[in-house]
N, C-alpha and C positions, 0 to 999 in steps of 0.2 A: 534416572532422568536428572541432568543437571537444571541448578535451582535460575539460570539464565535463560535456559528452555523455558521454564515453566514462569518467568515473567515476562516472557513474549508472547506466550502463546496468546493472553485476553487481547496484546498490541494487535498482532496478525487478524485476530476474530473481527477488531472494530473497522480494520483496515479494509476487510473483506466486505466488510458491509456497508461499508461508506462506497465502494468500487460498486455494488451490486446498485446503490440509485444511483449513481454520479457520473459512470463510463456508460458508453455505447457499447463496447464489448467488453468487461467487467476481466476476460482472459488476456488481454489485449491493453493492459491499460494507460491513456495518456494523459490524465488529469494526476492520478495519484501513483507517482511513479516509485519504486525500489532502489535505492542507489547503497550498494553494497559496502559494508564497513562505516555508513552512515545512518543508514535509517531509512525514514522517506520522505519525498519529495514531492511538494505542491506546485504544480505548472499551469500558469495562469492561460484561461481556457481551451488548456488541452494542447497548446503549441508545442509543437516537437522541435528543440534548436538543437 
């Protein structure tokens, strides 16, 4: 397992859990978004532009 895996992985767990109270559909998500080669992405109440 590379050691970049394995310092994401606690990022992903809190991410997942912040989505689990924060989103309406926690698989679906539009508050705490994923933007690839970046990181992620807070979207002020959920707006999708």
């Amino acid at each position: 397992m590379a050691a970049e895996e394995v310092r994401q992985r606690p990022n992903r767990l809190y991410i997942q859990q912040l989505r689990q109270k924060l989103e309406a559909v926690p698989s679906a998500p539009r508050i705490i978004v994923t933007e690839g080669g970046i990181g992620y992405r807070l979207r002020n109440g959920g707006d999708v532009s």
